[in-house]
C-alpha positions in Angstrom: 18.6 -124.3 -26.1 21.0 -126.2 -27.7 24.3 -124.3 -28.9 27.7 -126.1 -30.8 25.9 -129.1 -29.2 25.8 -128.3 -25.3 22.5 -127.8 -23.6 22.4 -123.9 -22.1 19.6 -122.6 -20.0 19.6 -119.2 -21.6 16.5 -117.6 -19.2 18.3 -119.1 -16.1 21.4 -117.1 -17.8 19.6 -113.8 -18.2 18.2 -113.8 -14.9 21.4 -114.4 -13.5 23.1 -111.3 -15.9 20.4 -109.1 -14.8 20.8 -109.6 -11.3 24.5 -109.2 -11.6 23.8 -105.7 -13.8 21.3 -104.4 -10.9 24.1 -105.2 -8.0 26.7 -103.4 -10.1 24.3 -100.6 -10.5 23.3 -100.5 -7.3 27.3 -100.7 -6.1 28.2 -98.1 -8.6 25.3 -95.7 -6.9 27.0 -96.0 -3.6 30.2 -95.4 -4.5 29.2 -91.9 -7.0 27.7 -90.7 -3.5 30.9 -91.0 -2.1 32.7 -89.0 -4.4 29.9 -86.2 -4.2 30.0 -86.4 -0.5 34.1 -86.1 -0.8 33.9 -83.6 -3.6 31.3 -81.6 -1.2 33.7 -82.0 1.4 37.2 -80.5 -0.9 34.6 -77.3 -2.1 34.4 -76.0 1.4 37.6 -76.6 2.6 38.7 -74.6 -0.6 36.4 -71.9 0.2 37.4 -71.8 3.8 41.4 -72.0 2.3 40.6 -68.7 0.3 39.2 -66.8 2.9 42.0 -67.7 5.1 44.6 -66.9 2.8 42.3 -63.2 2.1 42.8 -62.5 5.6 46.4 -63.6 5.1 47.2 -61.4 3.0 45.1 -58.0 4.6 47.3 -59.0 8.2 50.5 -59.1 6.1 49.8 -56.1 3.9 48.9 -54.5 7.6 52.2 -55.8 9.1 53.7 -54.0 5.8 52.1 -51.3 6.7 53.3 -50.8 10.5 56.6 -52.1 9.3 57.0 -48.9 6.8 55.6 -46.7 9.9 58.2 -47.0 12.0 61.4 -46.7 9.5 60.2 -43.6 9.6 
């Protein structure tokens, strides 16, 4: 096909745009499991981060505790 007077293969273009669409696709898929594995990853360190800082707090509320004993 002829356009402003310079002979363009337009099928051999769209193949080629396709295939460049499907290997961006297919890149972008990769890197979206990443970030779910990652994001997987930051949800149980945060649930394992609050139930640390639970039993944080009971052991300092129990040091409290002894702590008020003993000025006794």
């Amino acid at each position: 096909m002829y356009i402003f007077g310079v002979d363009i293969p337009i099928l051999e273009l769209l193949v080629i745009f396709c295939i460049v669409v499907v290997a961006y696709l297919f890149i972008l898929e990769l890197e979206f499991r990443q970030l779910r594995k990652i994001a997987k990853r930051f949800d149980q360190e945060e649930l394992q981060l609050s139930a640390e800082i639970r039993e944080l707090r009971k052991d300092i509320s129990e040091l409290g505790n002894v702590i008020s004993r003993k000025k006794r």
